[in-house]
Structure formats: structure tokens, C-alpha cells
ZAMARGU-4260 file (C-alpha; in steps of 0.2 Angstrom, whole numbers, plus 5000, padded with zeros to 4 digits):
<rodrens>
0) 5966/6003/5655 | 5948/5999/5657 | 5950/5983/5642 | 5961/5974/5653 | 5956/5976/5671
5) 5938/5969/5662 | 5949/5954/5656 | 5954/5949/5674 | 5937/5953/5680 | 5931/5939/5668
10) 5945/5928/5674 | 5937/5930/5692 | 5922/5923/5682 | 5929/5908/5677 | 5938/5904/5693
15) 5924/5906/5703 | 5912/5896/5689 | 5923/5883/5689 | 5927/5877/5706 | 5906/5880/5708
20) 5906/5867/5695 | 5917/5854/5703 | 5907/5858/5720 | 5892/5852/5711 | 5902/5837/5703
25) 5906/5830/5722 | 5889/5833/5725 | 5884/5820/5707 | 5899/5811/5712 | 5891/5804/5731
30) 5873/5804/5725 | 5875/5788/5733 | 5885/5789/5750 | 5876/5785/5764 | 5874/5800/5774
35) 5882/5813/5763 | 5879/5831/5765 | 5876/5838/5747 | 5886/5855/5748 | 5881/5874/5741
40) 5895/5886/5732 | 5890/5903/5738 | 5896/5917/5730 | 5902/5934/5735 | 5907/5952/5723
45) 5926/5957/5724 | 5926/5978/5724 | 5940/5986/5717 | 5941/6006/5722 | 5928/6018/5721
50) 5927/6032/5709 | 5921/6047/5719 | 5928/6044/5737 | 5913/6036/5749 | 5899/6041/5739
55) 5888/6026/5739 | 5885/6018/5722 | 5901/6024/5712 | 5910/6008/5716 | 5919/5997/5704
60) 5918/5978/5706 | 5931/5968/5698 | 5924/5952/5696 | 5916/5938/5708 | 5924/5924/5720
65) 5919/5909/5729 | 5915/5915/5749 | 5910/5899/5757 | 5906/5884/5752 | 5892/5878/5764
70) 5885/5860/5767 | 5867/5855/5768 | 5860/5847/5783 | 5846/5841/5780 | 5839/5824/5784
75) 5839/5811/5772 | 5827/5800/5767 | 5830/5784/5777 | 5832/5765/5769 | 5826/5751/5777
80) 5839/5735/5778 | 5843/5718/5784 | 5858/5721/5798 | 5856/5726/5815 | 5869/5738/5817
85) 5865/5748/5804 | 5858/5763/5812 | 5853/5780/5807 | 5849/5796/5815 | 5830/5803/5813
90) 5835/5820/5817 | 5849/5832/5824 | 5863/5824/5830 | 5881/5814/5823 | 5886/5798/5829
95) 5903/5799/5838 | 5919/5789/5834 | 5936/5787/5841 | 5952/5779/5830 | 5971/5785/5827
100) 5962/5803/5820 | 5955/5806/5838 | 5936/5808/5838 | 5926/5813/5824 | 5906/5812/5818
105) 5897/5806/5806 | 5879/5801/5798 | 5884/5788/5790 | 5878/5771/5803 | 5885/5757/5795
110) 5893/5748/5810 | 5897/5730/5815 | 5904/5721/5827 | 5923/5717/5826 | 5934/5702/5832
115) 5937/5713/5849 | 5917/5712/5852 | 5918/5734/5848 | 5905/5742/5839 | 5914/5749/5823
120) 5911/5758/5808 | 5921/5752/5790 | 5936/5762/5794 | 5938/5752/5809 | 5935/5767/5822
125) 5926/5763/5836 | 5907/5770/5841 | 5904/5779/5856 | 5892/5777/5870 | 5886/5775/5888
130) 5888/5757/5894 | 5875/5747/5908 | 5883/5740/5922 | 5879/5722/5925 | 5860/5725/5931
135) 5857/5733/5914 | 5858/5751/5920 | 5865/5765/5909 | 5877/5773/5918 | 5883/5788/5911
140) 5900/5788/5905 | 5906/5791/5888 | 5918/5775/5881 | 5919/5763/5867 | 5903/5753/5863
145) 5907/5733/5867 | 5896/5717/5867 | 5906/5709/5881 | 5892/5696/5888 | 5890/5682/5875
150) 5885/5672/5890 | 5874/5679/5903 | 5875/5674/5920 | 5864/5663/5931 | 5854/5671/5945
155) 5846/5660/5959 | 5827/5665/5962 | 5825/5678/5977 | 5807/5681/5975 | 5792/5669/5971
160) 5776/5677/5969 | 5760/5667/5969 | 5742/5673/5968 | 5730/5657/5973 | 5711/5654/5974
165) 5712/5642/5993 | 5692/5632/5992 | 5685/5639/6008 | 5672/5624/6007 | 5687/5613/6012
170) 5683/5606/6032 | 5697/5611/6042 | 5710/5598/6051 | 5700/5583/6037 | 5718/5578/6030
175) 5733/5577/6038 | 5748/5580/6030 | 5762/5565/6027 | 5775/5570/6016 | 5777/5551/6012
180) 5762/5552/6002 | 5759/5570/6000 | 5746/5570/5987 | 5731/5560/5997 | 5733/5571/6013
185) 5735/5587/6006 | 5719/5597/6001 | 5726/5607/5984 | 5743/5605/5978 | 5752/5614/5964
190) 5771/5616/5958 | 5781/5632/5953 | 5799/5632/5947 | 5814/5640/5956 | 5834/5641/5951
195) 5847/5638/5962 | 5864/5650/5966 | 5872/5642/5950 | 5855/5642/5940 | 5851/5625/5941
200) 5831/5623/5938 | 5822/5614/5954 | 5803/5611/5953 | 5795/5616/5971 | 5780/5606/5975
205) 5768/5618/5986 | 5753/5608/5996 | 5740/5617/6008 | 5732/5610/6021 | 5716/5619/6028
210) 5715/5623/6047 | 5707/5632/6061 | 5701/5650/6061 | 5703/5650/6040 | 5723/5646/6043
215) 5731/5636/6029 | 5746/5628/6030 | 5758/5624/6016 | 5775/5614/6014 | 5787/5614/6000
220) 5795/5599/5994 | 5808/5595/5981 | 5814/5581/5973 | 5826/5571/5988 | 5838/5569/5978
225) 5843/5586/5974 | 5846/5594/5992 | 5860/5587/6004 | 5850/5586/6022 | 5837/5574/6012
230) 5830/5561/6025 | 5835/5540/6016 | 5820/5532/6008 | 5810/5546/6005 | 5806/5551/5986
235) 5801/5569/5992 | 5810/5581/6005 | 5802/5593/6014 | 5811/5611/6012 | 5799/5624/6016
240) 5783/5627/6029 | 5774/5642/6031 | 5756/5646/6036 | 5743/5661/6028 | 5728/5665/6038
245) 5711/5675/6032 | 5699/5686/6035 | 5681/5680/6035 | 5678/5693/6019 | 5690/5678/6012
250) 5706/5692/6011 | 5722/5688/6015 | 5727/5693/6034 | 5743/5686/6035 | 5757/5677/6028
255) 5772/5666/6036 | 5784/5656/6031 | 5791/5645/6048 | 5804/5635/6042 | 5815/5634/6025
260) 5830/5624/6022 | 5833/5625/6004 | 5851/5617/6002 | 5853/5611/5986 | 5867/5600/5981
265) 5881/5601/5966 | 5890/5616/5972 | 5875/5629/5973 | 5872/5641/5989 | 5867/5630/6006
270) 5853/5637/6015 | 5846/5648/6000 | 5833/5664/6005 | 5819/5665/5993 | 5805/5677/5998
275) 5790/5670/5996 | 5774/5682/5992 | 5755/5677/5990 | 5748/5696/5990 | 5748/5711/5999
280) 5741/5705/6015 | 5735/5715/6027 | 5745/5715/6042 | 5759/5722/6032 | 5749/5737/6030
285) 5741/5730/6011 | 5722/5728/6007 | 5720/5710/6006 | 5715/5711/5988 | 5729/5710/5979
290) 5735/5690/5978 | 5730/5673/5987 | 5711/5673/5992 | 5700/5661/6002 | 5682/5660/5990
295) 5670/5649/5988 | 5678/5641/5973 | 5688/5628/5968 | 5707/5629/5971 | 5718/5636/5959
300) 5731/5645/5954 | 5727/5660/5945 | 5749/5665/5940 | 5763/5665/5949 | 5782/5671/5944
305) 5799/5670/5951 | 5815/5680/5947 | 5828/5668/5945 | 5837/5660/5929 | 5849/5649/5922
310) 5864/5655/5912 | 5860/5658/5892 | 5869/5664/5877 | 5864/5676/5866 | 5851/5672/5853
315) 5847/5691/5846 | 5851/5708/5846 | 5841/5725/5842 | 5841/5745/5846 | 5826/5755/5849
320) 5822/5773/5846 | 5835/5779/5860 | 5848/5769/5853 | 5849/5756/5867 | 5859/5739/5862
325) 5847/5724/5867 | 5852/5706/5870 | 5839/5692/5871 | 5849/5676/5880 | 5842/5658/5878
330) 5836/5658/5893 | 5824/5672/5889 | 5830/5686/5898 | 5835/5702/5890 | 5847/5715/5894
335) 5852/5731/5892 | 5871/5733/5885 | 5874/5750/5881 | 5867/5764/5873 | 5872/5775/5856
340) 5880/5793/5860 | 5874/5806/5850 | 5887/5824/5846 | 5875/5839/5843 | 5883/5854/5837
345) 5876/5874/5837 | 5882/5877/5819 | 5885/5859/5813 | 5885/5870/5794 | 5904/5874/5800
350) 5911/5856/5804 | 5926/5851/5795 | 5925/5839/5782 | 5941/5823/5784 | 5934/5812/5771
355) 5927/5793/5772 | 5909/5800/5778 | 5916/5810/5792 | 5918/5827/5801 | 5929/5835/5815
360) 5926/5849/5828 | 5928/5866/5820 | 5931/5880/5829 | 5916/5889/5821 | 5906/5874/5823
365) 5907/5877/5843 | 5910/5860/5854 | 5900/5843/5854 | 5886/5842/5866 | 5884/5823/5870
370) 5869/5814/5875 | 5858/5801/5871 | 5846/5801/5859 | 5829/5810/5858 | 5836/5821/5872
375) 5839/5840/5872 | 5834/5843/5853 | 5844/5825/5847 | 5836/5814/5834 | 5831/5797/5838
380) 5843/5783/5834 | 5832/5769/5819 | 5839/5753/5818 | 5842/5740/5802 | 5843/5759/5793
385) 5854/5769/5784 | 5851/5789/5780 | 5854/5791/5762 | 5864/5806/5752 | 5855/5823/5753
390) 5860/5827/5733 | 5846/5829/5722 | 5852/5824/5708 | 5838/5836/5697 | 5845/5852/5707
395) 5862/5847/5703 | 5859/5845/5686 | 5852/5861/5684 | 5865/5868/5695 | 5879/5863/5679
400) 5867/5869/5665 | 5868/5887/5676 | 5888/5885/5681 | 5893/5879/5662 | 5882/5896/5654
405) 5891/5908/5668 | 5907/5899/5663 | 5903/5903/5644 | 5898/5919/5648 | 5912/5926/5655
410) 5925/5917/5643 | 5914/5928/5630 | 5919/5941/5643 | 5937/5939/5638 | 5936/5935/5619
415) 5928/5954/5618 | 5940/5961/5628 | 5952/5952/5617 | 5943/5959/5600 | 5946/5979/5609
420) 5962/5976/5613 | 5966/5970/5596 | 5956/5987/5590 | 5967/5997/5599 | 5983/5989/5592
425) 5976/5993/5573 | 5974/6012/5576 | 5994/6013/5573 | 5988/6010/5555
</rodrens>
């Protein structure tokens, strides 16, 4: 009888209406989890038979049903806040984790540091990513993201670059040099700062002494007391000679460095090889414009640099835009750690849900393509941020006005089945 197949069809109704309604209450209910994608109810027509073979439009529907239920990934507005570690993702992309569930994703960036020195999120799983060796390169290999450098280590100085103004207007051979009293027989003198094979800090005295043919000489000298071949009595030792010769355009020709003995005491490396450069000269194919010149001016020096450092701890950290984990060390070097792994799916609409913020590999969703950030269609990675909720709470409002009407509608559905049935029974009388 028609009465009572029109009963169940308004039992499809409420079923459908009501698990649509607790959709949109999951949705109300994490209006505040970070990184939550509000979901959809999509519903599809359940067909009974039809009344006249194939012919189209004599089909007879026996209610409605809930198909899919679909979730919405679209980006959410991003909040600015005080830690680090919290990160978010400005585009595409799902921050990968390994625990006891195997790997999963997620939006949600809340991480920290644990005990162990690993990145992890409050669940306690860890973050994934591509560490740097100990040069600070990214090497790419997927593994767990861990701050394992609280101290950095010491580098003795290989290169010292110098770029000097040498006074042309000096007279050639007018001073010659006596390491006992190196100030009065030197013609310019200046000081730069070099580190030892254990990152001990030296300061490298440098005086030039004007010659023939626009040839200076120069000798470095550290304090006696620091290197182990140091002659008794004298307050300075002489650790380095060399000699730089000009062109009469005032360019620098040549450079030399005839003798080094830098042996510092306490352990460090004997016999240490620093290279040191004052330009591009031009008997090692350069211009002679670049670095040390011979003008018309007083002497000076313009900058110089060095590469070497003592050993620091870590005094701040901080990710860029392509998720790379930064330390700064107290000696004022910073490194490169690692850098954040972002998963990218075809149809990330199809990942299944495990709860606590969280997705896993679907087999509709198709497999995770992992990268780095702001590569191959990935968002970029935005630090001391979290990605809030994508529920709009004046949608879902709207939503459970529309869901509680379809649900009284068909419950009316039923009560007038009810009153024909109840019509049929009195025509015994």
C-alpha cells in the first residue's frame, strides 16, 4: 500500500535529517579547533522501481539518504602568537607526523620541543622533515625533526679577507722594521681577529712597511705568550710575513704570504693555514679593483672579515616561509637545522578522519607527495601561527534552522500517513 511505503519514505527523511544535523553539530562543536576542517552532509535520492519499465520519468523514489559526507579544505584564517613552534600552513599541504599510529597529517601546528630534543605535536608524535648535515645543508632525507646542537662547535679561521688603502706618499725603505718595537718602524699598522682550531680568539697585529718598486711588506705578530716557538723577552712574536706589490695605476699586482708559523698554544692545531686575501689581484687573473689599493691617501682600512669562531650555545630559534628551523649561537653564527616536510594530496577531500586533529592515507585520497614548502603547488610554512577552524558559525547556524524544518517536515510526513491509515481502519464501520 501506497500509505505505508510513504511512511518509510519519511523515515529515510528523518534518518537522513538527523545524522545532517549532527554533522553540522561537530562542525558548532570545534568552531575552535585549531586547524579543523568544517565538513558538508551531501545528500543523494534512494529510487524504488519504476512504474512503466525504462521509460524515463515514471520512477518512484522512496525517500532520501546521506551519500557522502565531505570536508572543506579551505584555508583558514591564520592567528598570530607568541611560540616559535607553532606553525601553520598558508596554502596546500599537511604537516606530516610519525607515533604508535604510523604516519598521519594534519593542519593543526602546534608543536614543541620534548625532553628528547624532537619536534612534537600534543599527542606526542613526532614532526617530520629533511635534516642539514653539519654545514647546515638540507640534505634530503625524510626523518624525525630534532634540535641536536645546543652547543655549536668552534671553527678555527681559514680565510682572512682584508681590503686596505696603503699611502703611496710613504718614501720607500724610511723605516725599518724591528719587531721589538713594531709601532715606531712600521709605516701603517692595524689588527684583525683570528680563532684558533679550538676557537680560542687571538688578535693578529698586521704592519706594512713600504719598499721598492711599490712593494710593501707586512708581518704578523701576536701576543708572545700565546704561541709555543715564541722567542724569551719579547712581548710580540712574529707569526706571519708576506709581501703585496702594485701597479703604478695604484692596483693591486700581486700578493704573497713568505712565511707563517702560526702555532698556538693550549691544545689548538700547530702550524695553522689561514689564507690570507687583500683583493683580486691581478696576477691571479683578477682586475686589481677589487680589495687592498695603493692611493694617494692616508692609510686605512676600509673592512676586513674572517671565517672562524668560537664555540656558542643557542640563544634563539625561528622558521622562515620554507619551514627551515634557524638557530642563532652566542657566538653569532646561525645555522640551518632542519627543514619542515609538507604531505600534498590529489584529493585531500578523501582523507580519513582518526581524530585529535588528524588524518591518514585514504585510498581514494591517492598517496602523499613530500616536499618542502612553497614547492610543487605546497603552501608556505608561517611561524609563531596557528590556522584556525574553517566552521562558520552563521552557515551552521543556518544550516540547523534548514535541518530541524526538513526534520519536522517529514515527521509531518508520517503523522498524515498515520491519519490515512487510521481512515482506512474506520471504513469497517
Amino acid at each position: 500500500m501506497g500509505v505505508l511505503s510513504s511512511m518509510w519514505t519519511g523515515i529515510t527523511g528523518l534518518q537522513a535529517q538527523g545524522e545532517a544535523l549532527g554533522v553540522t553539530a561537530d562542525n558548532i562543536a570545534n568552531a575552535n579547533t585549531t586547524g579543523f576542517k568544517a565538513s558538508r552532509a551531501e545528500f543523494a535520492d534512494v529510487m524504488s522501481r519504476s512504474l512503466k519499465g525504462i521509460d524515463g520519468g515514471n520512477q518512484m523514489g522512496r525517500g532520501t539518504r546521506i551519500q557522502t559526507v565531505t570536508p572543506m579544505m579551505s584555508q583558514g584564517n591564520l592567528d598570530n602568537t607568541d611560540r616559535t613552534t607553532d606553525l601553520a600552513v598558508n596554502g596546500n599541504g599537511f604537516f606530516t607526523l610519525k607515533g604508535t599510529e604510523g604516519t598521519t597529517y594534519t593542519r593543526d601546528g602546534s608543536f614543541k620541543f620534548d625532553k628528547g630534543g624532537f619536534l612534537v605535536n600534543n599527542s606526542g608524535q613526532k614532526v617530520q622533515g629533511f635534516q642539514a648535515d653539519e654545514k647546515g645543508k638540507i640534505e634530503n632525507k625524510v626523518s624525525d625533526i630534532k634540535f641536536p646542537r645546543a652547543l655549536v662547535n668552534a671553527s678555527g679561521t681559514k680565510e682572512v679577507k682584508l681590503d686596505l688603502n696603503l699611502d703611496s706618499r710613504n718614501e720607500a725603505n724610511s723605516k725599518v722594521f724591528d719587531p721589538k718595537d713594531p709601532y715606531k718602524t712600521s709605516h701603517y699598522s692595524t689588527a684583525v681577529e683570528i680563532f684558533d682550531s679550538q676557537g680560542n680568539k687571538h688578535l693578529l697585529n698586521l704592519f706594512f712597511n713600504k719598499g721598492e718598486d711599490r712593494t710593501w711588506t707586512y708581518k704578523g705578530l701576536v701576543d708572545g705568550k700565546e704561541v709555543s716557538d715564541s722567542p724569551e723577552g719579547q712581548d710580540l712574536a712574529v707569526v706571519l710575513e708576506g709581501k703585496l706589490q702594485f701597479t703604478e695605476e695604484g692596483k693591486l699586482n700581486s700578493q704573497e704570504v713568505t712565511n707563517s708559523a702560526l702555532n698556538f698554544k693550549g691544545g689548538a692545531k700547530q702550524d695553522q693555514q689561514i689564507k690570507f686575501n687583500f683583493g683580486d689581484d691581478i696576477a691571479s687573473g683578477g682586475k686589481g679593483i677589487d680589495g687592498t689599493k695603493q692611493f694617494g691617501k692616508d692609510s686605512d682600512v676600509v673592512s676586513w672579515s674572517q671565517d672562524g669562531f668560537a664555540a656558542g650555545t643557542v640563544t634563539g630559534l625561528s622558521f622562515n616561509d620554507e619551514g627551515v628551523l634557524t638557530a642563532s649561537y652566542s657566538n653569532g653564527q646561525v645555522m640551518d637545522l632542519a627543514q619542515i616536510a609538507l604531505a600534498k594530496f590529489e584529493a585531500p577531500e578523501s582523507l580519513f578522519k582518526v581524530g585529535g586533529n588528524m588524518f591518514k592515507e585514504s585510498r581514494d585520497s591517492g598517496p602523499a607527495a613530500v616536499g618542502g614548502p612553497r614547492m610543487a603547488g605546497r603552501g608556505s610554512v608561517m611561524s609563531k601561527s596557528l590556522e584556525r577552524s574553517t566552521v562558520d558559525l552563521a552557515s551552521e547556524f543556518v544550516n540547523m534552522i534548514s535541518q530541524q524544518r526538513g526534520f519536522q517536515a517529514n515527521s509531518k510526513t508520517i503523522t498524515t500517513s498515520d491519519e490515512l491509515l487510521s481512515e482506512v481502519i474506520q471504513l469497517k464501520r
